[in-house]
N, C-alpha and C positions, 0 to 999 in steps of 0.2 A: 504493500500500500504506500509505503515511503518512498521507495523507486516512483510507483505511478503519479504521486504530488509534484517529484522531482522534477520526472519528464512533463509532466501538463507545464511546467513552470518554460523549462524549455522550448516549448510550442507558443509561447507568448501568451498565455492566459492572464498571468496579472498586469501584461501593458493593457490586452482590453478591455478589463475591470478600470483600469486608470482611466483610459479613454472615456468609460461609457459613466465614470465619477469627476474626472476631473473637471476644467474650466469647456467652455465650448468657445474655441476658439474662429475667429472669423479672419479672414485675410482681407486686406484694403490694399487697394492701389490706385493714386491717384496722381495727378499732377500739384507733385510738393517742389518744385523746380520750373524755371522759365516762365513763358509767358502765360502761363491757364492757373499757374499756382496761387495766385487770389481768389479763385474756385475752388479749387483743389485745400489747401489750405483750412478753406472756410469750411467745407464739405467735412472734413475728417474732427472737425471741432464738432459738429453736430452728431454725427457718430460718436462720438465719446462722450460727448452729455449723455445720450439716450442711453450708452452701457452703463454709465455709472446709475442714473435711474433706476435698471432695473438691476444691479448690482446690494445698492440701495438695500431696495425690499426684498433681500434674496435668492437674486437672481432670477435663471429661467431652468424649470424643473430641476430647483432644487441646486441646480450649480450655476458657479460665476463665470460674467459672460469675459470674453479678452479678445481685444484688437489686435491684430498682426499688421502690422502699417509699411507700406514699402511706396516709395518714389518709382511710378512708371515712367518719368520724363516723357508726358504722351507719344511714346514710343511703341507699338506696337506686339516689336520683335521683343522688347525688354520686359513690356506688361508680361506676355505671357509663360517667359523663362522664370518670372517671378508669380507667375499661378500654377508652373506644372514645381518649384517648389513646395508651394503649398500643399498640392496635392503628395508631393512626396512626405511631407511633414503630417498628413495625416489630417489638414485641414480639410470637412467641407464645404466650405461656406465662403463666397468670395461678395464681395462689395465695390463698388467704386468704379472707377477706369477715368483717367485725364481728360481723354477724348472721343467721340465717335468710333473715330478709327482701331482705337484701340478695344471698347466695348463691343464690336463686330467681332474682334479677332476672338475675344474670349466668347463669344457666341459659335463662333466653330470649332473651342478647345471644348469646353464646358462638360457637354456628354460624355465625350472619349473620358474625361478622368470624375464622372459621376459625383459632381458637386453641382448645386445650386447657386446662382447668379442673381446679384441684386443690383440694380445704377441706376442714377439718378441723369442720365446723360437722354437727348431729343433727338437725336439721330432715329430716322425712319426707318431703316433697314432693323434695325433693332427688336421690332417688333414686325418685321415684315418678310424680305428676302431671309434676312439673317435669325428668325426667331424658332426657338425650339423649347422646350416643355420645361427646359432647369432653367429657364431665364424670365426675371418678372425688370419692370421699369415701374417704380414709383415716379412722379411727374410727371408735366407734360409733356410731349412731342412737340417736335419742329411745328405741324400741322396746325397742332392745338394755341401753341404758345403766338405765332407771327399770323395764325387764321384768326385768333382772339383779337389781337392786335390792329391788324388791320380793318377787323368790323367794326370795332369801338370806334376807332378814328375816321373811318369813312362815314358812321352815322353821326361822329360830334364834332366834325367840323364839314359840314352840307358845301360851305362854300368854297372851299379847297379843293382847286378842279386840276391842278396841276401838281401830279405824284411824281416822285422819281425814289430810285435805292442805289446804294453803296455799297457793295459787297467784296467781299475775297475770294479767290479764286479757288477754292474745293466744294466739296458736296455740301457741307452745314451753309455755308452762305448762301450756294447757289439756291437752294432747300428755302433759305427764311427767305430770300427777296421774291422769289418765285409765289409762295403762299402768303405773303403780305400784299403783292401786287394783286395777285388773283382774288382775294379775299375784300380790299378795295375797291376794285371792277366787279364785283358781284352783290355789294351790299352799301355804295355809294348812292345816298338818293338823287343826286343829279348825273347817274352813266350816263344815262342818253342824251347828254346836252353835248353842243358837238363842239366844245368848250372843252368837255373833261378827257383827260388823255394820263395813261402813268407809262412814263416812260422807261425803256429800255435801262435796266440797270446798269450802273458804272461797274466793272469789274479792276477789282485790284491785288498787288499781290500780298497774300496770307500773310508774309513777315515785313507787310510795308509798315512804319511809321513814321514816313514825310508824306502829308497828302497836301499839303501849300498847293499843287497843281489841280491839283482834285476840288481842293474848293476854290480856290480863284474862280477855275470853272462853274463850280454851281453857284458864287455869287454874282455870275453875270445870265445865270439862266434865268430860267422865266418859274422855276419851280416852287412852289410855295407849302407843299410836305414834303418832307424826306423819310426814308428807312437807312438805320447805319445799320449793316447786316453784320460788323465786324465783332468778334466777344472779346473782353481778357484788355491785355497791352493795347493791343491795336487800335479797338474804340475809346477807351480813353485818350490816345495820342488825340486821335481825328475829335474828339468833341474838346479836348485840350484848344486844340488850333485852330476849329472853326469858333467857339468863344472869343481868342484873341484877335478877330477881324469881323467879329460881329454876324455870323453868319445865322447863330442863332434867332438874331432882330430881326433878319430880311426875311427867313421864313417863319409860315405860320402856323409848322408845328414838325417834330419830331421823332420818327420813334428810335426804337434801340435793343438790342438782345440781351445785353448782361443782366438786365436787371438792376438794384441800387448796389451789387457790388462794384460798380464801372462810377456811380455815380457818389457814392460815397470815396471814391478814392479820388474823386476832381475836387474836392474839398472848396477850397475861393473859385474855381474856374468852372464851377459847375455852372452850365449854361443852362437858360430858363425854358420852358415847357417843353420838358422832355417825357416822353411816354414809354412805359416798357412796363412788362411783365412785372407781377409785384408776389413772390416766391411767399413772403409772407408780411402779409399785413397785421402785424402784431400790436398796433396803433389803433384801429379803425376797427368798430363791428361786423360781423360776430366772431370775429377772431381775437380783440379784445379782451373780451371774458371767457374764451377756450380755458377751462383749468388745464390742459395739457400745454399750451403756451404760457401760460402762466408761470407753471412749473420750470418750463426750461429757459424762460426769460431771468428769471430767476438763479438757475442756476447757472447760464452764461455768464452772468453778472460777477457770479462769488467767482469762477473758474477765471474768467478777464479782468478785471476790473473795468469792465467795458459795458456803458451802457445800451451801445448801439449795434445788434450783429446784423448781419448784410442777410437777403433773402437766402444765400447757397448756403448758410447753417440748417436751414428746414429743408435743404435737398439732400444732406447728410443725414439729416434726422431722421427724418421721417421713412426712407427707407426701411435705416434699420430698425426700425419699431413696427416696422410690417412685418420684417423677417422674423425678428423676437415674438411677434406675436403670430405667425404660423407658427412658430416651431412650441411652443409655449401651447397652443389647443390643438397639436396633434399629439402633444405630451409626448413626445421621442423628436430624437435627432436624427433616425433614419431619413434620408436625402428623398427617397420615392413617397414617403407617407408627408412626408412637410410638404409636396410640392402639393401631392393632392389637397389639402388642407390651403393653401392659400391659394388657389385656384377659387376656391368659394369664399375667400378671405374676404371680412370688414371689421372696422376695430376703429377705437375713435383715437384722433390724430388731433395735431396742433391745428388744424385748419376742419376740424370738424368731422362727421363720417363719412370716413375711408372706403374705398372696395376694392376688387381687380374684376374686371374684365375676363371672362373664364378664356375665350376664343383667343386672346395672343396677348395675356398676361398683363396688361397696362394699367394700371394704376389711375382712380378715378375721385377727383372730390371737388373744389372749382376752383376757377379759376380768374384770377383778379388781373386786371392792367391797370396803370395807376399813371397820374400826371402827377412829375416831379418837378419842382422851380430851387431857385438859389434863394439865401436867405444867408443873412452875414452872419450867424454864430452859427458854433459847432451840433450837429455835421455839416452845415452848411447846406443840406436839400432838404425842402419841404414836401410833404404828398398832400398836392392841392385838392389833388379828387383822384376816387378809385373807383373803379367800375367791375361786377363781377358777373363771371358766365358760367353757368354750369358747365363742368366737363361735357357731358353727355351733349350739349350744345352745340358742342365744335371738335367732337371727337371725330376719327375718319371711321371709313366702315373698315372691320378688320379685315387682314387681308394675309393671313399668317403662311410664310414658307412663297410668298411670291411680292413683287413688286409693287409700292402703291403708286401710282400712277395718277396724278390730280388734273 
């Protein structure tokens, strides 16, 4: 009998007692480096509220949760030598990814090494060419976020006949100017006036930050909305530059993809009515009184000393509190019963109740756009008005394991 305890030891029996006791560890990868790492950054702070949260009260079944955090340099090939670690390490569970490009690549790794995938990242393929049954997306989509966008402002400013966009030259740009323009022309009360026209978008390149040519040109056009398609570095440079020559004045009105983390880092330079996406309106009803915002407005607070976190902490978060809370009501960590289990998943969020979408995984609750202006004390942006749309509003029709085609 002492021989047979021996040998079961040998076969690894009590690492899988440790495993199936120990912490449940999650792997993260995101962009903590270069230009996305004001996302990236922001994103892994909201994940680590949420753990310690549920850390807090106990954990999840019974044991404590643990981040494994790795710098993708939205790189691809690097993301995923740093997810099939993981999977060597015995991790299931991955989070995050810098950028599109990279959250594709782990949507073709993901299967092969039988872990479940979580990101907070808008890229379409994601939940479309690229989508498979271990992969959920908490937040909006491209679709969702710049088709939001562009309705709000084609029905609040009627008299704004003359549209144009700004974009960079890969798929997420060409994606938001495309569904902001089309979203525009479909939901403008003056399209048929032979007056209104959105023009052909400026294309630029991805790692530009001198666009001096760029707007000289558009303050001599005739354009009176703009879309800056650019996220991260890049649109901050360009709403940097168009403020110092006034470009903001001549048009009469804005919008933008970051969100206030673009806007909160222009600090004095932040140029007046600008419109974007607003990740969480932790200000304004009914998000306000969410006791789940509450709680981690709160405890951003004690972890920062910092009274103001940028929208992409609730694209952190709130992930992983979807994943916590599949894994948590299928009461195991086996990877095929969690997935079933958040497929029918709702749970209440900082922004109220949550769901996913069973047909190709997407994460559903709504969805706010928000005018932001300057204002001389710190942070220096105000949110003049916010407008909100149900997801289910301007969600696309699913379209899992093929192309969405708008």
């Amino acid at each position: 009998m002492a021989g047979a305890i021996a040998g079961s030891a040998s076969l690894g029996f009590p690492a899988l007692a440790l495993a199936q006791t120990g912490p449940i560890r999650i792997g993260v990868t995101n962009a903590l480096s270069g230009p996305n790492a004001v996302f990236g950054e922001a994103n892994v702070v909201g994940q680590r509220l949420v753990v310690d949260q549920y850390n807090r009260a106990g954990g999840v079944l019974g044991r404590q949760v643990e981040l494994v955090v790795r710098d993708d340099r939205i790189q691809p090939a690097v993301g995923t030598a740093i997810v099939r670690e993981f999977a060597g390490d015995g991790i299931q569970f991955l989070a995050g990814a810098g950028a599109t490009t990279v959250a594709i690549a782990y949507c073709g790794l993901i299967q092969e090494l039988k872990m479940l995938y979580i990101t907070q990242l808008p890229g379409m393929a994601i939940t479309h060419e690229a989508f498979n049954r271990n992969v959920f997306r908490f937040n909006p989509n491209t679709y969702m976020l710049f088709g939001g966008q562009g309705r709000v402002l084609a029905e609040r400013y009627p008299n704004v006949l003359k549209w144009g966009s700004i974009t960079p030259d890969y798929a997420f740009g060409h994606d938001a100017a495309r569904v902001f323009g089309n979203a525009v022309k479909q939901y403008h009360p003056k399209r048929a006036s032979k007056d209104f026209e959105v023009a052909k978008p400026i294309v630029v390149s991805g790692t530009q930050t001198d666009f001096r040519p760029q707007i000289n040109s558009l303050m001599n056009s005739n354009l009176e909305g703009l879309f800056i398609g650019m996220p991260g570095a890049p649109g901050i440079s360009f709403l940097q530059q168009a403020h110092a020559v006034g470009l903001d004045k001549k048009l009469k009105v804005m919008g933008e993809t970051s969100g206030d983390v673009a806007l909160l880092a222009l600090g004095k330079d932040m140029p007046d009515n600008v419109w974007s996406a607003v990740y969480w309106p932790y200000e304004r009803e009914p998000v306000k009184s969410n006791k789940v915002t509450q709680q981690l407005l709160a405890d951003y607070h004690k972890m920062t000393g910092k009274r103001f976190p940028n929208g992409h902490v609730l694209r952190g978060s709130i992930g992983l509190r979807g994943l916590l809370e599949g894994i948590k009501k299928a009461k195991t960590t086996d990877v095929p019963t969690v997935i079933a289990v958040m497929e029918e998943l709702s749970f209440e969020s900082e922004l109220g109740p949550y769901s996913v979408r069973k047909a190709d995984h997407a994460g559903m609750s709504a969805l706010y756009v928000g005018n932001y202006n300057r204002v001389e004390t710190e942070p220096f942006i105000t949110m003049k008005e916010v407008r909100s749309l149900p997801d289910v509003s301007v969600i696309e029709t699913p379209s899992p394991g093929k192309e969405y085609i708008q």
